[in-house]
C-alpha positions as a Python dict, from the first residue, in 0.01 Angstrom:
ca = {
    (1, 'X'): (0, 0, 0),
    (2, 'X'): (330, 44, 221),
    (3, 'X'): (362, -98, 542),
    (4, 'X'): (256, 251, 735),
    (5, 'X'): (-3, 307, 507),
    (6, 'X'): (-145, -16, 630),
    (7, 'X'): (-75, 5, 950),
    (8, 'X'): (-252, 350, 977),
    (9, 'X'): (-561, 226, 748),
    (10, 'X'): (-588, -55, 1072),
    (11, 'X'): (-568, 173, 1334),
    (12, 'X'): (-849, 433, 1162),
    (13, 'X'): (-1065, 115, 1139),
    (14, 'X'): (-1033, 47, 1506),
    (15, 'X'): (-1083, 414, 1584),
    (16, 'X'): (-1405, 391, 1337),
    (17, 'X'): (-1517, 67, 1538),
    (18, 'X'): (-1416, 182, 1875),
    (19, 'X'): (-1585, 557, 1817),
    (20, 'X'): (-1942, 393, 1662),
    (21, 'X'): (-2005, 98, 1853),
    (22, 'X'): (-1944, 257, 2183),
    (23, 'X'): (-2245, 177, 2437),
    (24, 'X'): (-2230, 571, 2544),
    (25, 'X'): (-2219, 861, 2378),
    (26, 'X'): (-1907, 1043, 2262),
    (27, 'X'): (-1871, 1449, 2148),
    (28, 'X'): (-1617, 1529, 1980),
    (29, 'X'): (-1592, 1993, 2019),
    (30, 'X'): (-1325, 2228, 1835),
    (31, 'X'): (-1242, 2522, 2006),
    (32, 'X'): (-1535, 2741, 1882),
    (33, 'X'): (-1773, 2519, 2059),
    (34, 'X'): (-1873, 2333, 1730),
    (35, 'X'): (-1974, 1936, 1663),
    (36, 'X'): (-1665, 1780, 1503),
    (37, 'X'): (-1778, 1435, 1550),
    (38, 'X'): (-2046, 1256, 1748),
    (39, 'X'): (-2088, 907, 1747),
    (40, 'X'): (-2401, 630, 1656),
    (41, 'X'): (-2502, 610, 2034),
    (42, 'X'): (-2505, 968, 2115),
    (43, 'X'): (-2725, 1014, 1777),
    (44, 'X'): (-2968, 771, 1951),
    (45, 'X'): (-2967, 937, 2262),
    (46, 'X'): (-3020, 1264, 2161),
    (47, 'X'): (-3282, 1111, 1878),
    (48, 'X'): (-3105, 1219, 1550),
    (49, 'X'): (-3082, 1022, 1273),
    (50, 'X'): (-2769, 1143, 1153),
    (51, 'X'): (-2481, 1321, 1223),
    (52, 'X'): (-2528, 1594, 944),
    (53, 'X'): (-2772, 1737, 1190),
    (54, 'X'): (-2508, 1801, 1417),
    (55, 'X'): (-2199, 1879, 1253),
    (56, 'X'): (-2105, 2229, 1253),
    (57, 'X'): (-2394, 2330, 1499),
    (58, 'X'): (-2283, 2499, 1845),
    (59, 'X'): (-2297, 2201, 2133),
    (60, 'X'): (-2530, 2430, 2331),
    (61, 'X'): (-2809, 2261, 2093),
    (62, 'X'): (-2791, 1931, 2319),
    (63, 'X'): (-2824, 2158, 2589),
    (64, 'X'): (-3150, 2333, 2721),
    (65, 'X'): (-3187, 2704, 2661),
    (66, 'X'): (-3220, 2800, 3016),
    (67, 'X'): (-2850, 2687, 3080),
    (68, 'X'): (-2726, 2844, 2750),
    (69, 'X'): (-2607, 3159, 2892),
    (70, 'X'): (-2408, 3026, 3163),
    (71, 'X'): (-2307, 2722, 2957),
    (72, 'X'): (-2145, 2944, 2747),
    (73, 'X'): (-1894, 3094, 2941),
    (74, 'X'): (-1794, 2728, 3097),
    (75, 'X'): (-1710, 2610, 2799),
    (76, 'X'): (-1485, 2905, 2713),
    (77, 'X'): (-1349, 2863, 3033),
    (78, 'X'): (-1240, 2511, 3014),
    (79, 'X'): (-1158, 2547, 2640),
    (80, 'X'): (-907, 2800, 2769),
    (81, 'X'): (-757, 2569, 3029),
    (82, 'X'): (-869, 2211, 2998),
    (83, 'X'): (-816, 1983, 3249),
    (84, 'X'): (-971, 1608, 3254),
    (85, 'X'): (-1301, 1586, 3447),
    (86, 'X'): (-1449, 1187, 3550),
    (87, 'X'): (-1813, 1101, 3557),
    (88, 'X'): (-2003, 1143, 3812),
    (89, 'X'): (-1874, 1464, 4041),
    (90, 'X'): (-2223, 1526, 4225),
    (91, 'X'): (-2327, 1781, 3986),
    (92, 'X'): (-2706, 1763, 3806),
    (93, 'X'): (-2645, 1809, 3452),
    (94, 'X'): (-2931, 1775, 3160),
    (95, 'X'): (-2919, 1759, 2825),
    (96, 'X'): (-3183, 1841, 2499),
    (97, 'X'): (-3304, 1595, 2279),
    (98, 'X'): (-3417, 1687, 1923),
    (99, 'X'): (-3778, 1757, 2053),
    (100, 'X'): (-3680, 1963, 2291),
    (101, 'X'): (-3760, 1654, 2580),
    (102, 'X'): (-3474, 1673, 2870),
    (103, 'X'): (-3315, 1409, 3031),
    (104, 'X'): (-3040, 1394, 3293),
    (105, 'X'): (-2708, 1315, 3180),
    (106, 'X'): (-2344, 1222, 3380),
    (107, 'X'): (-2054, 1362, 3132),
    (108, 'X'): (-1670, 1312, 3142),
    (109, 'X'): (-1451, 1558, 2996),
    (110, 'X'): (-1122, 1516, 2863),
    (111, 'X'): (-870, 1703, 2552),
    (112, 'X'): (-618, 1673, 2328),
    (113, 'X'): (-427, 1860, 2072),
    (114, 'X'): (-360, 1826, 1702),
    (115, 'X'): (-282, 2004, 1405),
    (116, 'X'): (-224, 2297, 1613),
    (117, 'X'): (-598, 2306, 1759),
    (118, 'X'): (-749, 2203, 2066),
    (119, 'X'): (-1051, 1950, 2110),
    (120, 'X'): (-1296, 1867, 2384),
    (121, 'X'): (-1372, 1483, 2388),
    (122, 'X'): (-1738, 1451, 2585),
    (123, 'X'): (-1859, 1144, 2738),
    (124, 'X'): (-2215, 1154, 2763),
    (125, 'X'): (-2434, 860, 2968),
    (126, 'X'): (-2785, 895, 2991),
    (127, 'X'): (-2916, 835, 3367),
    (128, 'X'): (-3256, 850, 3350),
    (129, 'X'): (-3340, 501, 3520),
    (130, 'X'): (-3071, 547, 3776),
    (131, 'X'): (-3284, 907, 3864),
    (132, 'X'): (-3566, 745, 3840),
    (133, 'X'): (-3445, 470, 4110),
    (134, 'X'): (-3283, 740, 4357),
    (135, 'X'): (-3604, 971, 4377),
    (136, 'X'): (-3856, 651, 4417),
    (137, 'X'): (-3595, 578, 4710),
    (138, 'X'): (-3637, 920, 4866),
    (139, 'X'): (-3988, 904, 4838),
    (140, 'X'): (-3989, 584, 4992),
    (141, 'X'): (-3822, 700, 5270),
    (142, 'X'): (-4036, 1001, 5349),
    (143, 'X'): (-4348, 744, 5317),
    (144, 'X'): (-4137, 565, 5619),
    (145, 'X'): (-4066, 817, 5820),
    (146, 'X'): (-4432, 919, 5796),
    (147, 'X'): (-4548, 592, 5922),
    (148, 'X'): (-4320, 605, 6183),
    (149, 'X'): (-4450, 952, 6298),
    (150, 'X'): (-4803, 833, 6269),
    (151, 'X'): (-4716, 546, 6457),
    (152, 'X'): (-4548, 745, 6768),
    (153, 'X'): (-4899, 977, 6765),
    (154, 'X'): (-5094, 682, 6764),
    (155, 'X'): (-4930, 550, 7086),
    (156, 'X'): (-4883, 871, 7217),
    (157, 'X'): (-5305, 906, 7159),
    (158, 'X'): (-5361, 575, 7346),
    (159, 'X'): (-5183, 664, 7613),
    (160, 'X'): (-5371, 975, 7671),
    (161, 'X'): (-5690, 789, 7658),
    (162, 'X'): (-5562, 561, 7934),
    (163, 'X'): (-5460, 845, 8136),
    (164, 'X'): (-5783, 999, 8093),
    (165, 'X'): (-5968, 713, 8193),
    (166, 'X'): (-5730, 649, 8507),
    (167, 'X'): (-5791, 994, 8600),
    (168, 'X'): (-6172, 1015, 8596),
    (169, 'X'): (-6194, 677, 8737),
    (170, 'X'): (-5979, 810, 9057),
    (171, 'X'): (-6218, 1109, 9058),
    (172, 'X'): (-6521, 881, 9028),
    (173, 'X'): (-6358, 655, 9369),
    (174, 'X'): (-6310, 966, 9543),
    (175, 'X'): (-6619, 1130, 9521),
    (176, 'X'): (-6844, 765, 9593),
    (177, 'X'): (-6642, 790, 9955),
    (178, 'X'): (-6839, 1046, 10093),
    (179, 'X'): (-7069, 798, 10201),
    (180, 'X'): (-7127, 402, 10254),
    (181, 'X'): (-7398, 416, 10001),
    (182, 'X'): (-7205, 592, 9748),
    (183, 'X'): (-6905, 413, 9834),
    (184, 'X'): (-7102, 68, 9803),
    (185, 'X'): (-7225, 181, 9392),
    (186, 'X'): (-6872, 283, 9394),
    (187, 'X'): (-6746, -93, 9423),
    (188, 'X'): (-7000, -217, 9169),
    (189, 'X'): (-6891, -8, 8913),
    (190, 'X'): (-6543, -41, 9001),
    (191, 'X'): (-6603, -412, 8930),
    (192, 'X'): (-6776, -334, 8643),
    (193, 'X'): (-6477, -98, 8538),
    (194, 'X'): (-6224, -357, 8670),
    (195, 'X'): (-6317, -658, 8423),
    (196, 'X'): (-6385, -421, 8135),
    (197, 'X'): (-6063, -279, 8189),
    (198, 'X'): (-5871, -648, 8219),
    (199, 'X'): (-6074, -775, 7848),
    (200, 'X'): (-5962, -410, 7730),
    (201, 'X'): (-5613, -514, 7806),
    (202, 'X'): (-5616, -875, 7711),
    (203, 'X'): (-5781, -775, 7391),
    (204, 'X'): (-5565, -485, 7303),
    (205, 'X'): (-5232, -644, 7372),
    (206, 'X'): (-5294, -914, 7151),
    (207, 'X'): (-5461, -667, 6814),
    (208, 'X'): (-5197, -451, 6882),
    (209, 'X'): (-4889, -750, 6903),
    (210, 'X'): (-4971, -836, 6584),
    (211, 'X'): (-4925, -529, 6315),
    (212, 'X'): (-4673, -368, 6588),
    (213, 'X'): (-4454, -706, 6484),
    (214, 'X'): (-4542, -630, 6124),
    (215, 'X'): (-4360, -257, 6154),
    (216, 'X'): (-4109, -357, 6365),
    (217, 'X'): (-3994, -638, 6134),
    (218, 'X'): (-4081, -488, 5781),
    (219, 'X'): (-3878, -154, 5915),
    (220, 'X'): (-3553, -357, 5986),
    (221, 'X'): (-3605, -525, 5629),
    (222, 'X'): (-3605, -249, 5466),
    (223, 'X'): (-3336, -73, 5590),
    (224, 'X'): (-3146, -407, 5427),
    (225, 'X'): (-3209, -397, 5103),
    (226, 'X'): (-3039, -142, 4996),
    (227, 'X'): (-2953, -242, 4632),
    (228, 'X'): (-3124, -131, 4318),
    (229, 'X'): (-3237, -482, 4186),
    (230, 'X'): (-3425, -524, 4551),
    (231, 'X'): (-3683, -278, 4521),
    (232, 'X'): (-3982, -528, 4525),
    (233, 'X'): (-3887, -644, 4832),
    (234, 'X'): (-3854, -264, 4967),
    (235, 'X'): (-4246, -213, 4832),
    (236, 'X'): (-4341, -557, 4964),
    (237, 'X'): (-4229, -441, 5312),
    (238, 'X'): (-4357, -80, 5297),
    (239, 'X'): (-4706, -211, 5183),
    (240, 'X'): (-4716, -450, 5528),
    (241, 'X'): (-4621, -130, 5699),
    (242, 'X'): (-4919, 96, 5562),
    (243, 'X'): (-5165, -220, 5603),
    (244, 'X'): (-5042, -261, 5951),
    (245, 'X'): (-5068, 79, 6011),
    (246, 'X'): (-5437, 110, 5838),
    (247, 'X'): (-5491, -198, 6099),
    (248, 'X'): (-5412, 27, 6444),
    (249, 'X'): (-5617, 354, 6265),
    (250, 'X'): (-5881, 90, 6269),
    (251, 'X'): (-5866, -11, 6641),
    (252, 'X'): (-5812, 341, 6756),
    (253, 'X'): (-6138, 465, 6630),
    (254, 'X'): (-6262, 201, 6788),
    (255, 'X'): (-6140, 300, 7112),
    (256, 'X'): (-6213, 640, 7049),
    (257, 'X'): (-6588, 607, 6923),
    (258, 'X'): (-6630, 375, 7217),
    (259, 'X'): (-6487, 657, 7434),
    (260, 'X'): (-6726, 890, 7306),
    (261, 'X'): (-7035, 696, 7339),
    (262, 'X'): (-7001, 596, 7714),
    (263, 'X'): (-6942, 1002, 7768),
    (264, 'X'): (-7231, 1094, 7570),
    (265, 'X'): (-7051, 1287, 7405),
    (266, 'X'): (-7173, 1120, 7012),
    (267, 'X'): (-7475, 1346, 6926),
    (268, 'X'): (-7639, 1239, 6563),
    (269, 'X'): (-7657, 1567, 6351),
    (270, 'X'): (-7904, 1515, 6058),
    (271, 'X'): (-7851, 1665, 5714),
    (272, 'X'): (-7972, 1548, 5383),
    (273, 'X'): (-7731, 1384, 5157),
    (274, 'X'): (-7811, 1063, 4856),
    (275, 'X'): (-7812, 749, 5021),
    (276, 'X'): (-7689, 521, 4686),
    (277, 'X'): (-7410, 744, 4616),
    (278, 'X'): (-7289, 701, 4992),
    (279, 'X'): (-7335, 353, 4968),
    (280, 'X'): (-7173, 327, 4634),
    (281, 'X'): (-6849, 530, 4740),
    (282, 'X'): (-6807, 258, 5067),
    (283, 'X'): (-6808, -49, 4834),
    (284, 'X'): (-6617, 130, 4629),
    (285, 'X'): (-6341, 205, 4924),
    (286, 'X'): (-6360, -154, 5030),
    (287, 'X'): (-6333, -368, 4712),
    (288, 'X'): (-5982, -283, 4804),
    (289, 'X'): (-5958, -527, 5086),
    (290, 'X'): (-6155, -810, 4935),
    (291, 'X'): (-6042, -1129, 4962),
    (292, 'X'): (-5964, -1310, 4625),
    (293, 'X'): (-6222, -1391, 4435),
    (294, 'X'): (-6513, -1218, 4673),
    (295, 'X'): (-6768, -981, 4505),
    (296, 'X'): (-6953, -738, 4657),
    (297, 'X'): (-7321, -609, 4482),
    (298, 'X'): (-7514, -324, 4591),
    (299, 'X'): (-7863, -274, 4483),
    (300, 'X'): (-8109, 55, 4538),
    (301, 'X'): (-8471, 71, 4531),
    (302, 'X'): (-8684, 383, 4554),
    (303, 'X'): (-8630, 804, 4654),
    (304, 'X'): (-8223, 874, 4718),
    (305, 'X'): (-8190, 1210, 4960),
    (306, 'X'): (-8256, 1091, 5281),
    (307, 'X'): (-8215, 1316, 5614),
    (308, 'X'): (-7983, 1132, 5846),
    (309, 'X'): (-7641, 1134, 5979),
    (310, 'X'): (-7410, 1091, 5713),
    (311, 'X'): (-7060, 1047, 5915),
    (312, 'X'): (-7292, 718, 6175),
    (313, 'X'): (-7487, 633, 5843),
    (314, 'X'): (-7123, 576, 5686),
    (315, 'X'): (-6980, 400, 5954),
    (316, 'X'): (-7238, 178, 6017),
    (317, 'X'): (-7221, 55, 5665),
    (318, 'X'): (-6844, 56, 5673),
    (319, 'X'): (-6839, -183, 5994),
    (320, 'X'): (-7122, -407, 5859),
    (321, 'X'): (-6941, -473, 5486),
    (322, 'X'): (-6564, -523, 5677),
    (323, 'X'): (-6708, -764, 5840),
    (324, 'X'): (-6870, -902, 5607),
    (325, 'X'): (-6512, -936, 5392),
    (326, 'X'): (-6380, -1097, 5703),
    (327, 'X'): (-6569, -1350, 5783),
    (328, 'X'): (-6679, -1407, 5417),
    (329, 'X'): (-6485, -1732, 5201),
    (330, 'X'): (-6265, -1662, 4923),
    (331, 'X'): (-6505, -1630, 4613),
    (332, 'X'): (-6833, -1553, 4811),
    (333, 'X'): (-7089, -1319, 4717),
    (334, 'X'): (-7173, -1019, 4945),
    (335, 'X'): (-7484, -825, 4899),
    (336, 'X'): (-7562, -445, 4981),
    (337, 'X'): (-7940, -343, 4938),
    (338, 'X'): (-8080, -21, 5036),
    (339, 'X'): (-8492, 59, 4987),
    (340, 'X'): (-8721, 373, 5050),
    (341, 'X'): (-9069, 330, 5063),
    (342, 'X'): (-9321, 492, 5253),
    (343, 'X'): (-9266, 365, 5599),
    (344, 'X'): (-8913, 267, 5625),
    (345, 'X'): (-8573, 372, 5494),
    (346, 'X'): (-8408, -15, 5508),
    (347, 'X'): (-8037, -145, 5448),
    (348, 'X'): (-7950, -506, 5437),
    (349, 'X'): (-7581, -636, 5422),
    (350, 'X'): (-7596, -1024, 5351),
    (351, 'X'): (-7277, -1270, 5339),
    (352, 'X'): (-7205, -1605, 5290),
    (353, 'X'): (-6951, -1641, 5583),
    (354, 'X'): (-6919, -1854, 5859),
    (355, 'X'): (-7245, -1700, 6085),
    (356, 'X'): (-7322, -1684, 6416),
    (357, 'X'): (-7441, -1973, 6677),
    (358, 'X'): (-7751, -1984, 6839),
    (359, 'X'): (-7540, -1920, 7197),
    (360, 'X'): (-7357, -1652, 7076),
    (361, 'X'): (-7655, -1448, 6945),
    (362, 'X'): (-7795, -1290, 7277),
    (363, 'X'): (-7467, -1139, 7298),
    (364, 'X'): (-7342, -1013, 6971),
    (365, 'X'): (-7394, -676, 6994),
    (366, 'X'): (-7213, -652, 7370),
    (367, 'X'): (-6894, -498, 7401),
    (368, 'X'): (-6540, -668, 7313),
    (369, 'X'): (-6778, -992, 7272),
    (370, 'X'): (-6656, -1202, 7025),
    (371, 'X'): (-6825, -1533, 6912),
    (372, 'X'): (-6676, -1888, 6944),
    (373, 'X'): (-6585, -1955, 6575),
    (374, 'X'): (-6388, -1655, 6528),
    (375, 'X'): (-6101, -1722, 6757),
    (376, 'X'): (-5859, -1724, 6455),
    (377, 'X'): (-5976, -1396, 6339),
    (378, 'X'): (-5865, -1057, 6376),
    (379, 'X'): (-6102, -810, 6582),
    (380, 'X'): (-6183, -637, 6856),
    (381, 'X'): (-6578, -717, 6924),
    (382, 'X'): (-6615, -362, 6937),
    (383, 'X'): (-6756, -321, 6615),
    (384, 'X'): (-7121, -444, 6647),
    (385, 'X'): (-7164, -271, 6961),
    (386, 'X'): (-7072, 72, 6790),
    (387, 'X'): (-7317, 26, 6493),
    (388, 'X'): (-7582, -27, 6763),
    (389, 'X'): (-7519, 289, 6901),
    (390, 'X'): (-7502, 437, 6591),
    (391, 'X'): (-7837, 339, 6502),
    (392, 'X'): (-7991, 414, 6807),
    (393, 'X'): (-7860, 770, 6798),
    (394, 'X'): (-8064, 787, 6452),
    (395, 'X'): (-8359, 642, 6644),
    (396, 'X'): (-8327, 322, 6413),
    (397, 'X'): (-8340, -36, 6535),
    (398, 'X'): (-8076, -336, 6386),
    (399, 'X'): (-8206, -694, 6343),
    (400, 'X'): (-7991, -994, 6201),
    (401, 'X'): (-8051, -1309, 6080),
    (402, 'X'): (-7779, -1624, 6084),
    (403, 'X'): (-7723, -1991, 6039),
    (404, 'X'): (-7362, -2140, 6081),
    (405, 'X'): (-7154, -2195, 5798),
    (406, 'X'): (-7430, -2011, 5622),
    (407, 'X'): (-7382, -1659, 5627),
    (408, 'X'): (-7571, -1382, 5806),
    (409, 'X'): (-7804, -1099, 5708),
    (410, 'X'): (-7807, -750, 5879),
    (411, 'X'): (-8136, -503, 5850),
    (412, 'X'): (-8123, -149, 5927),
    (413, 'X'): (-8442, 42, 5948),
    (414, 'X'): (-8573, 400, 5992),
    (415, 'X'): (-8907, 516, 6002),
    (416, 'X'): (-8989, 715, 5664),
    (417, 'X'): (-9119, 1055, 5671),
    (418, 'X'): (-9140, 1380, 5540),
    (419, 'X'): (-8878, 1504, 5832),
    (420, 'X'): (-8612, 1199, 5740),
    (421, 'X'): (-8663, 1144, 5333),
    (422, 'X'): (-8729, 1309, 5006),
}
């Protein structure tokens, strides 16, 4: 073999290496729009096996049909007068696989001449990961801003209910003047008012310091990691957000439940509804926010359809269980019971947390009270107070039991009768 033999034997080996072993795809297009060449990669990619499948065959066929039409006339176009064309110009291109699956694609362009024809090199790169990235970005960042609107609402909510309360306590001042005795009641619930309205404060600013931090710091986090190999720490964040968030909801409805009691305003509408599946979807909702290791059983004995308030029934159980997650160990054992028999419709919730003191127990069900041993622990000692209210509005009566570092045992009852069970 002569020297230029040789030396063009090496360089159609290189070619052969360079074209199959390429880590992207590469089309090579005559000027009827056929397959020339296409390369081991792009074979992958588009999930043939070989290139016989290809050859010959109108490009359009990597394409989907719904772009054939226009597709067509492009590629006359640029046939016609080629020009080079880099990756990644901001246009959404997709391509066909062999099942008919699509996938979106960044291509570069380019052309040369020989034997007195012209050819269209393609570059094709699959992007599916990199689309896959960008939208759970943008979705991210909707989720965001939607926390952040929920947030301003909720502060814009709370300060409502502070003006209302300011307001009708003025009224309340103004109308006790009209005379000493009046004005004398006047003072006593004004002191009343006064040193609710100081624990309010003292309480609130320190349940709200805490998950306010939590947005305020996670927010500025996130806006910092802004690289594709971070996005853990972008969920990590985002989750502290929605938890911190979910923490506020909490206290708000609090507030606002507590708002409607003292105005008389909670009336207990009775409709019948099946007791065990209630119960069943709370657990259910809460196994969420168990702590590791903590299980929570729920047992039913007797009839189902009871006639009560659903929406109080629900949040009574809801307040009783939290609290039973909070102030339960890692790995304890929370029980649910619910029985109907034919005096009493009866709930129990029984921990194994850290229970209640003897002193503390004449005041448990007070407002914003709060027992000794739970200093450490998230709350606002509204809670309690609420699911007394709640009972009482379904003419029920609440009884506990409780020994320190022994858990504690809540009983709900209801008179059974024809008018409140089935």
């Amino acid at each position: 073999m002569s020297t230029p033999e040789l030396q063009l034997a090496i360089e159609k080996i290189k070619f052969e290496a360079l074209f199959d072993y390429a880590s992207l795809g590469i089309l090579l297009v005559n000027q009827q729009g056929e397959i020339i060449l296409a390369n081991s990669f792009l074979l992958t990619q588009f999930g043939y096996e070989n290139a016989n499948e290809l050859i010959g065959k109108k490009m359009e066929l990597l394409i989907p049909s719904r772009f054939h039409p226009t597709h067509v006339g492009d590629r006359d176009r640029y046939i016609a007068k080629p020009q080079p064309r880099p990756m990644g110009l901001g246009m959404d291109l997709y391509a066909s696989k062999k099942d008919g699956s699509e996938f979106p694609v960044e291509v570069s362009l380019s052309n040369y001449q020989g034997d007195g024809e012209s050819f269209v090199i393609a570059f094709v790169s699959d992007i599916t990961k990199r689309k896959e990235i960008e939208n759970a970005t943008i979705r991210q960042k909707e989720q965001l801003a939607l926390i952040n609107k929920r947030v301003e609402e909720f502060n814009n909510d709370l300060e409502q209910q502070v003006a209302l309360r300011t307001s009708q306590l003025q009224e309340t001042l103004t109308a006790l003047e009209i005379s000493k005795e009046e004005l004398q009641k006047a003072l006593s619930k004004e002191k009343i008012l006064s040193d609710l309205k100081s624990r309010f404060v003292s309480m609130a600013s320190h349940e709200f310091r805490t998950p306010l931090s939590t947005i305020l710091s996670s927010a500025s986090l996130v806006a910092k990691y802004i690289r594709e190999e971070e996005q853990n720490k972008r969920d990590k964040h985002i989750n502290r957000i929605k938890s911190a968030v979910n923490n506020l909801t909490g206290i708000l409805d609090d507030f606002l439940s507590i708002g409607k009691i003292e105005d008389g305003k909670l009336i207990a509408h009775l409709s019948l509804f099946n007791i065990r599946e209630l119960i069943t979807t709370v657990c259910n909702e809460l196994a969420g926010i168990v702590k590791p290791g903590q299980r929570i059983t729920y047992h039913h004995q007797g009839a189902q359809m009871v006639k009560l308030d659903p929406s109080l029934f629900r949040n009574v159980i809801i307040n009783l269980l939290s609290n039973a997650i909070k102030f339960s160990p890692e790995n304890g054992r929370i029980e649910v019971n619910s029985e109907l028999n034919d005096t009493n419709i009866l709930l129990t919730v029984k921990d194994c947390g850290i229970g209640i003191s003897d002193a503390d127990k004449d005041h448990l069900f007070e407002r914003f009270f709060r027992g000794a041993n739970v200093t450490n622990i998230q709350g606002t000692g509204l809670g309690l107070h609420i699911v007394q209210k709640h009972v009482e509005l379904m003419k029920g009566n609440i009884k506990f039991k409780s020994e320190l570092e022994k858990g504690t045992s809540f009983t709900i009852s209801f008179e059974s009768n024809a008018a409140n069970m089935l």
